[in-house]
C-alpha positions in Angstrom: 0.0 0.0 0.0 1.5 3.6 -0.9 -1.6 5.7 0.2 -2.7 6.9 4.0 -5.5 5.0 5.1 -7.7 8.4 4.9 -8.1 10.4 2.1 -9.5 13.5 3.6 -11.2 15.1 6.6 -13.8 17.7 7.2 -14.1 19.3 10.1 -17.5 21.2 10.8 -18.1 24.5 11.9 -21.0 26.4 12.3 -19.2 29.6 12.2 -17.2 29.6 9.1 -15.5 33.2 9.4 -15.1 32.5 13.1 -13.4 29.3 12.5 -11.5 30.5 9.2 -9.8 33.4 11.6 -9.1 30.9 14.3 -7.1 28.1 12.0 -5.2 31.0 10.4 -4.1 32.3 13.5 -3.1 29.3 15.5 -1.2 27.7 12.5 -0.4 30.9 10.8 -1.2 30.0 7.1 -3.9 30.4 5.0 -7.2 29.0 4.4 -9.0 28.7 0.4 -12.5 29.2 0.7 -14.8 27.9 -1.7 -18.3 27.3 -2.5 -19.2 23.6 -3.8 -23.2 24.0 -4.1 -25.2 24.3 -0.8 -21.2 23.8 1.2 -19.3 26.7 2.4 -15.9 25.2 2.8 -12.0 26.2 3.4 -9.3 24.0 2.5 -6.5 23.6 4.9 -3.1 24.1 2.8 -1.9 20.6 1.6 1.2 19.0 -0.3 0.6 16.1 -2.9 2.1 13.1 -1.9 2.9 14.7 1.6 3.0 13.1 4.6 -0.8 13.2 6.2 -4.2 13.8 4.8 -5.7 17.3 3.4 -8.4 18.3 5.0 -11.8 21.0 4.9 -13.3 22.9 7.2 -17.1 22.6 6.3 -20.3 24.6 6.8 -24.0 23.1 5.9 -26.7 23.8 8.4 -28.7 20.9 8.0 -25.9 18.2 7.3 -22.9 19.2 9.5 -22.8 19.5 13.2 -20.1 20.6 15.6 -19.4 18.9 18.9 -17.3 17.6 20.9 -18.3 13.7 19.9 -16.5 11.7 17.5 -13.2 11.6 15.7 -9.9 13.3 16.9 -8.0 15.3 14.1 -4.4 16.3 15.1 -2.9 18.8 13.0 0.9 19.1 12.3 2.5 22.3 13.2 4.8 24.0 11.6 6.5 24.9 14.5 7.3 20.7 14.9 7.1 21.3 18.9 3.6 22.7 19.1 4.5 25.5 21.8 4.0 28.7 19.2 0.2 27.0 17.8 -0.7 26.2 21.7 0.4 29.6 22.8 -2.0 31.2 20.2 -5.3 28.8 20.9 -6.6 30.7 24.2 -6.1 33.7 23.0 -7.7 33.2 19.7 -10.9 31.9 21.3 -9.6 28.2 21.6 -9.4 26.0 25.1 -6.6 23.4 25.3 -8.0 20.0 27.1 -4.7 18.5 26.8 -1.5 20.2 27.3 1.8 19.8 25.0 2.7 15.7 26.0 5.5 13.9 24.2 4.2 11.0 22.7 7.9 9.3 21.7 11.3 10.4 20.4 10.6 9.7 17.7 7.2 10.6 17.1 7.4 13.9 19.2 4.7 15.8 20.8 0.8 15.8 20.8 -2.0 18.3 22.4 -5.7 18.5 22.1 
């Protein structure tokens, strides 16, 4: 097998400028918005043939629902250590439930 098991996630939001401003800040790149027929959406930046999955954030009243249920997504910072994102989440509107925790050496470090 040369593919990651999962070939995209969409996270959903029911604020999309809200959550738009939030990403941007906390990982310090940009977001591409689009419109795909009733879906408001943003595209996390992505690399072909990088190391992870691409990803959405996604807005639909009726079919998407935020909470705090369900699947984890961890995000790789660009900072590799995760202290510059986790310093921006609180004060971008964000809570951390689990601080900066080294998984392995060579995995490094995890938060949520």
């Amino acid at each position: 097998m040369n593919k990651n098991v999962v070939g995209w996630f969409e996270v959903p939001t029911s604020d999309m400028e809200r959550a738009i401003k939030f990403y941007e800040a906390v990982f310090g790149y940009k977001l591409e918005r689009h419109q795909m027929g009733p879906l408001d959406i943003a595209w996390f930046p992505s690399v072909e043939n990088g190391i992870g999955s691409p990803g959405t954030l996604i807005y639909h009243a009726e079919a998407y629902k935020p909470s705090m249920d369900g699947t984890l997504i961890y995000f790789t910072a660009p900072s590799g250590d995760l202290s510059n994102e986790l310093a921006r989440v609180e004060p971008n509107g964000g809570k951390v439930l689990v601080p900066r925790t080294q998984i392995s050496e060579d995995y490094g470090y995890m938060a949520v």
